[in-house]
Structure formats: structure tokens, C-alpha cells
C-alpha positions as CSV (number, residue, x, y, z in Angstrom):
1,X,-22.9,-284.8,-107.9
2,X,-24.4,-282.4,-110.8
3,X,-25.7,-285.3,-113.9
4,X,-24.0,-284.9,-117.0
5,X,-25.4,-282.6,-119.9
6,X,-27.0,-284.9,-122.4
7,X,-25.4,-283.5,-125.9
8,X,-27.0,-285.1,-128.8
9,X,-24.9,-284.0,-132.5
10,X,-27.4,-284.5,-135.7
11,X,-25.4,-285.1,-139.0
12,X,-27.1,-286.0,-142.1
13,X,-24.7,-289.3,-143.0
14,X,-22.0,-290.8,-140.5
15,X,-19.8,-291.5,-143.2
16,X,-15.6,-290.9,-143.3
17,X,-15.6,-287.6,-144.7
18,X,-14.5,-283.8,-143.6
19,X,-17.3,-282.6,-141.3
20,X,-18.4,-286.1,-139.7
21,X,-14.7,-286.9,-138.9
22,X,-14.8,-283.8,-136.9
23,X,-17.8,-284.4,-135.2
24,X,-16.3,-287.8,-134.1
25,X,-13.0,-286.0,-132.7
26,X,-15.0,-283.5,-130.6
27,X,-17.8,-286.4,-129.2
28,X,-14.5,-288.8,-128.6
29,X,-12.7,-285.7,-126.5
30,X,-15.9,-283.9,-124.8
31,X,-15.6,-284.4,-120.8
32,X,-17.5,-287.1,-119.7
33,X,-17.7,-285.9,-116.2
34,X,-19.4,-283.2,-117.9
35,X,-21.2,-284.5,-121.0
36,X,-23.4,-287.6,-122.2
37,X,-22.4,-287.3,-125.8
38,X,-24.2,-289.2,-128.9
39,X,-25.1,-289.2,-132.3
40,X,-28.6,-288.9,-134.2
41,X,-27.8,-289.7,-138.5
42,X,-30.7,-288.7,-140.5
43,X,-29.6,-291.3,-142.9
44,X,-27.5,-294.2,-141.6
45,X,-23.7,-294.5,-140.0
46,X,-21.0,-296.0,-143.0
47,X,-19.6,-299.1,-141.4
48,X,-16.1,-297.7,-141.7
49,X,-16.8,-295.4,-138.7
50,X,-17.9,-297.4,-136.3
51,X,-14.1,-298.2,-135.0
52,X,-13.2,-294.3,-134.5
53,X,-16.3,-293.6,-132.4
54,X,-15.4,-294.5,-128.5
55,X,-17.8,-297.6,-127.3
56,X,-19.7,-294.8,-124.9
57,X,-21.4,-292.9,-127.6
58,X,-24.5,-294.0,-128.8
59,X,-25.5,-293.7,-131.9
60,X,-29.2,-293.8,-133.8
61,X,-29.8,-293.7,-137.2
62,X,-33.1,-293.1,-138.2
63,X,-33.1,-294.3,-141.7
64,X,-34.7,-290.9,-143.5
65,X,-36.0,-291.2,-146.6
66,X,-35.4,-289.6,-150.0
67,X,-37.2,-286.2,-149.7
68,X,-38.4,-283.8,-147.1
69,X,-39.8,-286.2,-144.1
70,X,-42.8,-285.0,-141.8
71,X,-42.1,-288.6,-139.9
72,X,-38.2,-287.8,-139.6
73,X,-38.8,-284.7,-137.7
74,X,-41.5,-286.5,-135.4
75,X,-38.8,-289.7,-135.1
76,X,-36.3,-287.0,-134.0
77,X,-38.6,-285.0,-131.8
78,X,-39.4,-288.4,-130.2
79,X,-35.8,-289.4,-129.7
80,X,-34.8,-285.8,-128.1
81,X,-37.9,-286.5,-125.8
82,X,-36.6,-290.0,-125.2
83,X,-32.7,-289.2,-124.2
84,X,-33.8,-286.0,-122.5
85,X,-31.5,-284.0,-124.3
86,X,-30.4,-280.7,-123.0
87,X,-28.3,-279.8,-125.9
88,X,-28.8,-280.6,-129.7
89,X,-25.7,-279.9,-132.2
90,X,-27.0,-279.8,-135.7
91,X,-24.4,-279.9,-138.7
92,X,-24.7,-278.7,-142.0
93,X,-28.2,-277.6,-143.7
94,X,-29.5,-280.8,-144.6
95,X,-30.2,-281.2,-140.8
96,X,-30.7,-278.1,-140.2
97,X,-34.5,-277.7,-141.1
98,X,-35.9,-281.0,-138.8
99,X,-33.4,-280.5,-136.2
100,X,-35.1,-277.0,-135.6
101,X,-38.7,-278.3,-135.3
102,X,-38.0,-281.3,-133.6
103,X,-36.2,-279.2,-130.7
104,X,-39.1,-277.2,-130.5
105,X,-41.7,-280.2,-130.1
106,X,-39.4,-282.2,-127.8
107,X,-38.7,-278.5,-125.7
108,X,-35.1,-278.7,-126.2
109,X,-33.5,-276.3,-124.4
110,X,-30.4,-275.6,-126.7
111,X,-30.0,-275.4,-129.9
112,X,-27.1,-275.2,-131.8
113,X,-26.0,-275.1,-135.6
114,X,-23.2,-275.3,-137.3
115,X,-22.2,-274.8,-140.8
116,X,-18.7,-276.4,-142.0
117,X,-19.0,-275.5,-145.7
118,X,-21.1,-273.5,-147.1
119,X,-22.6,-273.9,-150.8
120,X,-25.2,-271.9,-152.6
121,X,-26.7,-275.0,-154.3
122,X,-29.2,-276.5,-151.4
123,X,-32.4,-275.4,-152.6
124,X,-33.9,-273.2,-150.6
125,X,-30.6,-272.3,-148.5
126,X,-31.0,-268.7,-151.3
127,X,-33.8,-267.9,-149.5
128,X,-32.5,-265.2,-146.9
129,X,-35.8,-265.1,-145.3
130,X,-36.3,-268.8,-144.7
131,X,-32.7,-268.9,-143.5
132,X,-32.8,-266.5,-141.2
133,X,-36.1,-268.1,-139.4
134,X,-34.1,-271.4,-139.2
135,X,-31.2,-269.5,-137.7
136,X,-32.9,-267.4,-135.7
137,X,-35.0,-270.5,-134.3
138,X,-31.4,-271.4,-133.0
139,X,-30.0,-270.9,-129.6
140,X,-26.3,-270.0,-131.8
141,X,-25.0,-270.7,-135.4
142,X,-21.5,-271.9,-135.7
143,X,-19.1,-272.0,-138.1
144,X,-15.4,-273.3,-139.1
145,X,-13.9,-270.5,-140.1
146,X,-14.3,-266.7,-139.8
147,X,-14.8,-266.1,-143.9
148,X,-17.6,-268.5,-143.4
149,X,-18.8,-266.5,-140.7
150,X,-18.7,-263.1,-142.2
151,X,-20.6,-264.7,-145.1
152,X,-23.8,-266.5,-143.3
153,X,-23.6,-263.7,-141.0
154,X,-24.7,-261.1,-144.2
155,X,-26.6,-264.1,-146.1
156,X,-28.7,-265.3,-143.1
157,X,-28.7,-261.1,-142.0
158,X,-27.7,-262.7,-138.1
159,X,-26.5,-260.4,-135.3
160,X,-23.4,-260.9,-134.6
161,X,-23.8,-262.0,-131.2
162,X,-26.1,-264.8,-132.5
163,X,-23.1,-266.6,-134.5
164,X,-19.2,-266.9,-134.3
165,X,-16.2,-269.1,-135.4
166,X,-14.9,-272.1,-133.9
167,X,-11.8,-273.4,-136.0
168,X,-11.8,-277.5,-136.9
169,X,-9.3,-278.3,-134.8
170,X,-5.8,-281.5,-135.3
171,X,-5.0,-284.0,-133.0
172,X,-1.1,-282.9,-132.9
173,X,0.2,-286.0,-131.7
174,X,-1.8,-288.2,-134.1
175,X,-0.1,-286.6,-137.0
176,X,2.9,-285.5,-135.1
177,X,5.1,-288.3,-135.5
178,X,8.2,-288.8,-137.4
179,X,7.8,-292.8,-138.3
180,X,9.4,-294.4,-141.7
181,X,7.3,-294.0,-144.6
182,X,9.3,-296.6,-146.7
183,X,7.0,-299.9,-145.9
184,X,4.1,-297.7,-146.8
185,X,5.6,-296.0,-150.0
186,X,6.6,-299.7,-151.2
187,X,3.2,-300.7,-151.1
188,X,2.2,-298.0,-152.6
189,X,4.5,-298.6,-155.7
190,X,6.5,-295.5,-155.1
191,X,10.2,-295.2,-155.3
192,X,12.5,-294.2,-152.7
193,X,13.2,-291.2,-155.0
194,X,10.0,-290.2,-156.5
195,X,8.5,-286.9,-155.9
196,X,4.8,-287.4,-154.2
197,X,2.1,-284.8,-154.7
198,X,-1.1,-285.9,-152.3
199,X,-4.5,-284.9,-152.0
200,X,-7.1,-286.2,-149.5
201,X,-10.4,-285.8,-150.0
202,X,-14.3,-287.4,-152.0
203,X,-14.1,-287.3,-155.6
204,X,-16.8,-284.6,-156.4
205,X,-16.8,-281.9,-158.6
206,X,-16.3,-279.0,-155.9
207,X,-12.7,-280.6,-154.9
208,X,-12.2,-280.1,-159.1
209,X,-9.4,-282.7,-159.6
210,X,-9.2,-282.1,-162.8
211,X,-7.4,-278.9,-162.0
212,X,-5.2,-280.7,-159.9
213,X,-4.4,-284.1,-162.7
214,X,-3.4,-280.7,-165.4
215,X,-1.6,-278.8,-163.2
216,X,0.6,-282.1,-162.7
217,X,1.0,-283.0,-165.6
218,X,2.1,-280.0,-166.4
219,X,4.7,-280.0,-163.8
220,X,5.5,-283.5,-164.4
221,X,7.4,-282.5,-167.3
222,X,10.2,-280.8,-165.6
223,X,9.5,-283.0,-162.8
224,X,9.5,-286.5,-164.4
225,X,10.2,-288.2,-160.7
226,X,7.3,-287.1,-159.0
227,X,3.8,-288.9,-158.2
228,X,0.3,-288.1,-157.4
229,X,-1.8,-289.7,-155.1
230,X,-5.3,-289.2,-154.8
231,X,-7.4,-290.6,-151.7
232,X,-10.9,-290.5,-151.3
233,X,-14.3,-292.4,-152.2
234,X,-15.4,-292.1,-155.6
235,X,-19.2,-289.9,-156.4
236,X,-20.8,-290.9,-159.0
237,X,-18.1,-292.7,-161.1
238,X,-16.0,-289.7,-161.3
239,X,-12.8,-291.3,-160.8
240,X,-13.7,-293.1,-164.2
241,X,-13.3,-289.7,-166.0
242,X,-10.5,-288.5,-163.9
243,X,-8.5,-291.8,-165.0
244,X,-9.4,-290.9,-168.7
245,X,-8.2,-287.5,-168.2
246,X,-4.5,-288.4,-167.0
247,X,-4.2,-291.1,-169.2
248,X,-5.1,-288.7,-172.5
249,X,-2.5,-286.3,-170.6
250,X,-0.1,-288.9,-170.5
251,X,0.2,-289.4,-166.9
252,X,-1.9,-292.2,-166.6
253,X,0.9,-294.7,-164.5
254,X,1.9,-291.8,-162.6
255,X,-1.5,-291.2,-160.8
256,X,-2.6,-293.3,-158.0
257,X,-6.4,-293.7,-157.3
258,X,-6.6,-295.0,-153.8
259,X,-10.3,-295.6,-151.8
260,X,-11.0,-294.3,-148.6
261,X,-8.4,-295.2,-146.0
262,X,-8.1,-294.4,-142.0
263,X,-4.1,-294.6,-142.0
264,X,-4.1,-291.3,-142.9
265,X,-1.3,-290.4,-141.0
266,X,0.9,-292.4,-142.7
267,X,-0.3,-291.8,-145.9
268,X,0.5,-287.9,-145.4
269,X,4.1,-289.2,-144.1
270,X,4.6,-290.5,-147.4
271,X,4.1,-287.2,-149.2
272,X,6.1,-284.4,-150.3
273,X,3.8,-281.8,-150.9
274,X,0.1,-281.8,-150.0
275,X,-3.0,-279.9,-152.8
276,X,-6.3,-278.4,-152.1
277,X,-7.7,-277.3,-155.2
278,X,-11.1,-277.1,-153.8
279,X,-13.4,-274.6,-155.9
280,X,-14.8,-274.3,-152.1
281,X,-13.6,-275.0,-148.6
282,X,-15.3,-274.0,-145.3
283,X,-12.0,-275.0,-143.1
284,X,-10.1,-278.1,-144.6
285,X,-9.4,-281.1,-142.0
286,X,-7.1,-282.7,-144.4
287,X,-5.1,-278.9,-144.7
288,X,-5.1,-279.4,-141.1
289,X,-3.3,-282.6,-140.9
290,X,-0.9,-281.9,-143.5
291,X,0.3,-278.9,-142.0
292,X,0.4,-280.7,-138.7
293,X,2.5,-283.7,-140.2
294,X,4.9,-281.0,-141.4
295,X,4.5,-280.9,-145.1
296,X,4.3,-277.7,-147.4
297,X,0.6,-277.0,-148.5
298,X,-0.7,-275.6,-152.0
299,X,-4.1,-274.4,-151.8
300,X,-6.9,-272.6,-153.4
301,X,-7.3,-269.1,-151.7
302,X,-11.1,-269.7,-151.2
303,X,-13.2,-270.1,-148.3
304,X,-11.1,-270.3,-144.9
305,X,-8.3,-271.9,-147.0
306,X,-6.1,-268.5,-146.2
307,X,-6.9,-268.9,-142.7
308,X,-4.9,-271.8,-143.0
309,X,-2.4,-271.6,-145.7
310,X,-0.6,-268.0,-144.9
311,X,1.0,-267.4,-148.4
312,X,5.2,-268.2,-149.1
313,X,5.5,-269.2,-145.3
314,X,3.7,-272.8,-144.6
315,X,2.9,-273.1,-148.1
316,X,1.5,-271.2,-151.3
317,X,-2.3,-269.6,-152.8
318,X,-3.0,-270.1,-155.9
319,X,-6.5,-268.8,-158.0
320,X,-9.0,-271.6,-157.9
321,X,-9.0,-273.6,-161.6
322,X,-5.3,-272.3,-162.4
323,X,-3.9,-275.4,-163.3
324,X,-0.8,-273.1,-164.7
325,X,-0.1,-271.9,-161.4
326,X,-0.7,-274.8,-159.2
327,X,1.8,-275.7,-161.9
328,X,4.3,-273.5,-161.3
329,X,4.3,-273.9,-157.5
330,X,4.2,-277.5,-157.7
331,X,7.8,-277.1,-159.2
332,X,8.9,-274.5,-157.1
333,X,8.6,-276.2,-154.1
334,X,9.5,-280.0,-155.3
335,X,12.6,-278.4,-156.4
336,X,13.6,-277.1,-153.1
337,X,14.1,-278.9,-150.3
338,X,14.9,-276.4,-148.0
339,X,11.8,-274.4,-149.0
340,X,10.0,-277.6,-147.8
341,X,11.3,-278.2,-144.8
342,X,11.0,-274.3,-143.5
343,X,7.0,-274.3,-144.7
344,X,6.7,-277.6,-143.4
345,X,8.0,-276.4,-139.9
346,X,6.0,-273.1,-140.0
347,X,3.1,-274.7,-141.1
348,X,3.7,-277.6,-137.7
349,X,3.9,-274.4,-135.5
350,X,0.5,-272.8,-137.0
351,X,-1.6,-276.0,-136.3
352,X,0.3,-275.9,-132.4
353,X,0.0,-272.3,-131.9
354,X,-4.2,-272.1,-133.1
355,X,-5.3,-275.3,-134.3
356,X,-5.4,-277.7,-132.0
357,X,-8.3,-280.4,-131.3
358,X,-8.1,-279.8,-127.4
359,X,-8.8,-276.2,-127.6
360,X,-11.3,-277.3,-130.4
361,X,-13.1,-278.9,-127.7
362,X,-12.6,-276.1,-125.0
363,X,-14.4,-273.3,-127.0
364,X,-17.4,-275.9,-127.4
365,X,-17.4,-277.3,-123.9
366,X,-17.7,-273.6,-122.7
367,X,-20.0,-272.4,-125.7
368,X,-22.3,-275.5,-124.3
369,X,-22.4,-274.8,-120.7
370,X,-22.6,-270.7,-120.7
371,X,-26.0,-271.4,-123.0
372,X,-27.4,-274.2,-120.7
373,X,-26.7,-272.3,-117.8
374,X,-28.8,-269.2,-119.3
375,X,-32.1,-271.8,-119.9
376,X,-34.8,-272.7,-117.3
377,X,-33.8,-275.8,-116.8
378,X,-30.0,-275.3,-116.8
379,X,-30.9,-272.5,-113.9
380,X,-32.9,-274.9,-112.1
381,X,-29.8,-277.2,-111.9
382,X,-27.8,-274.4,-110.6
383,X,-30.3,-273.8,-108.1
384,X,-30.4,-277.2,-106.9
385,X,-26.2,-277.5,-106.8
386,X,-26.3,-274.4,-104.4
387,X,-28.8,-276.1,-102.0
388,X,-26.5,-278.6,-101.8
389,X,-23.4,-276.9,-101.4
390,X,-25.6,-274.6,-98.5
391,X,-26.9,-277.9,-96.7
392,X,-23.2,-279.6,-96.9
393,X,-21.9,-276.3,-95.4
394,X,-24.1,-276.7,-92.7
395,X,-23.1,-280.2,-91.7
396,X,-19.8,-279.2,-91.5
């Protein structure tokens, strides 16, 4: 019987957010009869997690400090050493840099990287040069979605056989389901009638909610029924200012601040229309899941949005910081319930035809073998399986 491939991910922060909740969906859903699967944070794991990771994976957090860290890179390199890891997933830059070093002084054989959004403001992530050496240090760069790929690809000046795209992928049957909202709406304080516009996602600056709290009130004119909900944990007390700005708009009882929350199924049930006015998106989970619950999606055409969002079928564009537009759709399509229901149902068929979390996991099961089976040690287990299957053969 061949051992399992130990697959350690590195994420900065195990917290409840875009990237981390898809690392947790592909360790959950990797096949144990092939794969030891864990978790190294750089930082610590948000307690809120801990019930969505399966009891099996481990997880280490090695409590990094504030700064660039000599001793995390040696407290990683020991812990690859430790676990005997064959693989190591990095995510994001701010693990990039240490997971690279560590790999090479605890001789791990694989390395992988991958980038799920992609922002010119981390320091020395401009520097093409430095970039590429990380990247190039790598056994394979990854990223969500093929935009994002074409981009690093020319930043980081890669071959293209050295990176490619694998799509976040949606548990279907998670958000597939057809249950009453009303208990949940109730407790929300919204009426059977009322209108709801929802967004998922961290208050920070690059998911520019402002945009989104004009271009509703703006829409709430015509559309005095309608709601908006907005879920997500609040950076740096900017849910203060975004409570200012709807009440000088005079929205203020008509916008719903809600913390993080894991029923996020439901919640998405509740809505009419899902928003992504990201100034940047690498490949949006929360899209994802709206599309699979089978509402109609407005979004930003940036990033790998229009990978998602294909334009008057499961949804509409609109240009990033056009609170006029996002206006004008918002009424289009809260107007029409047809329209809803046919880009609701086209945008369900997208996320079944190309988005799934199982095939998600395929393309990174078989990315994970085909590059251990190319290292020393990965041929040395081959051999070894062969001499088996020869002596078995024999016996027989």
C-alpha cells in the first residue's frame, strides 16, 4: 500500500475570508487515500474556522511577528522537516517569500504557489526581478483565474509552462437548495415584499462600498421597497464611515450592516440580486455562490469578474466606481422578474457546467501527483510500488 502524499497549504491568516475559505474546501475534499493534508498559518487560525476544517487536518500556527522574520522561515523549515512534507502549497505573497526558503532548507520536493488576487501595493511585489526569483524558485505558480494568469505571467516574465489557471471552484449542493428564506428574512427585519440587494464580502477599501451605498440610493428612489445588506467583518472601523455615508444619503434604515456569518447559504437565499463592486477581484467565491444559489449578479468587469459574470445572460458588467450605472442595472433587474429568474438559471448552469468544487479538486489532485512523480523521491516511490507489484506477480 503506496503512503499518502503529505500536502502541507501555508496561508498567512486562517481567518473566514475569500482565499482561506477555499483553501479549507480543497483540504476538506482532497483524497485521503491519496493525501495527508494540513495547514501551516504564519499568523494564527480565527476561532470561527475551526468548525469548517474536518477533525483530520492539522493545523500549526506559528505565531509570526510584525515584520520580515528570519525565525519564521527557520520555524517553517523545521516544521516541513518535521511532517516530512512532500508537497508545500503557498497562498498569496505574504507567504510566498519564507515558504520558498524554508522548502529549500527542509529539501522539499514540491513547491507550489498560488496567487488568488493580485494587488500592486505589497512592497516589493513591483519588483519584476525579485518576483520572478521567488517564482522561479517554485516548482509551479497558480492562479484563480486566467486574467490573473496572463498578468503574473508578463509581471513575474514566467514561461508559460511554469504557471496556469485553476478556477475557485462551488460546492453545488451546498448552495443548491431551494429552502424558505422567510424565518431568515424575519430576522433580518425584511419584509415579505422588500426588494434585497446583497453583498458578501470584508469591509476594506478595494471592495469600495461606497460605490455600492450610492448606486443604491440612487436606485432606491424608484425602488423605495428594496434593501441592502452588507455581510462581512469590519477593517479598520470602516463600517463607521460607510453608516455615515447612507445615513447623509438618506438610506440609513434601509442598509443592514451584518458581521461575519457561516449561514451563507441562506443568507444568499434571502436575496434578490447579488453586487460586486470590487475595484479588484482575482476570482470571487461569494460570485460563485451567488450564481450557484441562482440569483442575478452585478459586477465590476475587473479582474476574472467576466470570467464569471458573462454580460445580459447570468447577470450584468458595470465600470468599476460607477455608482450611476450600478444604478441603472440595479433597477433594471429588480424591476423584472423574469429577467431574474432566466440570469439566475444561466448563471446555476455556468457554476455546474465549469465551476464546480469537485473538479476544483481534480485539477489540483493531478497537478500534485504529475509534479511528485517527476522528483527524486516521488520516482523512488514509483520504483519501490513496481517491485512490489513484480514480487506479488511472482507469488501468484
Amino acid at each position: 500500500m503506496p503512503r499518502r502524499l503529505n500536502v502541507m497549504h501555508v496561508v498567512d491568516l486562517l481567518a473566514l475570508a475569500g482565499m482561506e475559505y477555499g483553501v479549507i474546501k480543497l483540504v476538506n475534499r482532497l483524497d485521503r487515500k491519496l493525501f495527508r493534508p494540513t495547514i501551516c498559518c504564519q499568523q494564527y487560525q480565527v476561532e470561527n474556522t475551526v468548525p469548517l476544517v474536518d477533525p483530520d487536518v492539522r493545523i500549526f500556527s506559528l505565531n509570526r511577528p510584525e515584520g520580515r522574520s528570519l525565525k519564521l522561515i527557520l520555524k517553517l523549515a523545521r516544521l516541513l522537516r518535521r511532517e516530512k512534507v512532500d508537497i508545500v502549497h503557498s497562498h498569496n505573497w505574504a507567504t510566498l517569500i519564507y515558504t520558498v526558503v524554508a522548502a529549500k532548507l527542509a529539501r522539499t520536493p514540491v513547491v507550489i504557489h498560488g496567487e488568488h488576487g493580485f494587488e500592486t501595493n505589497h512592497g516589493m511585489v513591483d519588483h519584476a526581478r525579485f518576483s520572478r526569483w521567488l517564482a522561479m524558485c517554485t516548482t509551479h505558480v497558480t492562479t484563480v483565474s486566467e486574467t490573473l494568469c496572463h498578468d503574473l505571467q508578463a509581471r513575474w516574465m514566467l514561461p508559460p509552462e511554469r504557471i496556469s489557471a485553476v478556477p475557485n471552484g462551488v460546492d453545488l449542493d451546498r448552495f443548491g437548495s431551494a429552502s424558505n428564506a422567510t424565518d431568515l428574512r424575519n430576522e433580518l427585519g425584511i419584509g415579505a415584499e422588500d426588494m434585497v440587494v446583497m453583498t458578501i464580502g470584508g469591509l476594506r477599501p478595494v471592495k469600495d462600498h461606497a460605490t455600492l451605498i450610492r448606486g443604491f440610493a440612487k436606485a432606491n428612489r424608484r425602488l423605495p421597497s428594496s434593501r441592502l445588506v452588507i455581510v462581512g467583518m469590519d477593517w479598520r472601523s470602516l463600517r463607521a464611515e460607510m453608516e455615515s455615508l447612507a445615513a447623509q444619503l438618506g438610506i440609513g434604515e434601509k442598509v443592514m450592516f451584518t458581521d461575519v456569518r457561516t449561514d451563507i447559504p441562506a443568507l444568499l437565499r434571502t436575496c434578490d440580486v447579488y453586487v460586486n463592486t470590487s475595484l479588484f477581484e482575482g476570482l470571487s467565491n461569494t460570485i460563485l455562490e451567488a450564481m450557484a444559489s441562482g440569483k442575478p449578479v452585478i459586477a465590476t468587469d475587473v479582474g476574472g469578474n467576466p470570467e464569471l459574470v458573462q454580460d445580459d445572460m447570468t447577470g450584468f458588467l458595470i465600470r468599476a466606481g460607477d455608482d450611476s450605472q450600478l444604478a441603472g442595472r440595479l433597477e433594471t433587474i429588480l424591476s423584472d422578474k423574469l429577467l431574474r429568474q432566466r440570469m439566475g438559471a444561466s448563471g446555476r448552469r455556468v457554476t455546474e457546467e465549469r465551476f464546480s468544487v469537485a473538479r476544483m479538486v481534480e485539477d489540483y489532485s493531478n497537478m500534485y501527483l504529475g509534479y511528485f512523480s517527476q522528483t527524486r523521491r516521488g520516482k523512488q516511490s514509483i520504483a519501490k510500488l513496481s517491485d512490489t507489484a513484480t514480487d506479488k506477480s511472482r507469488e501468484c
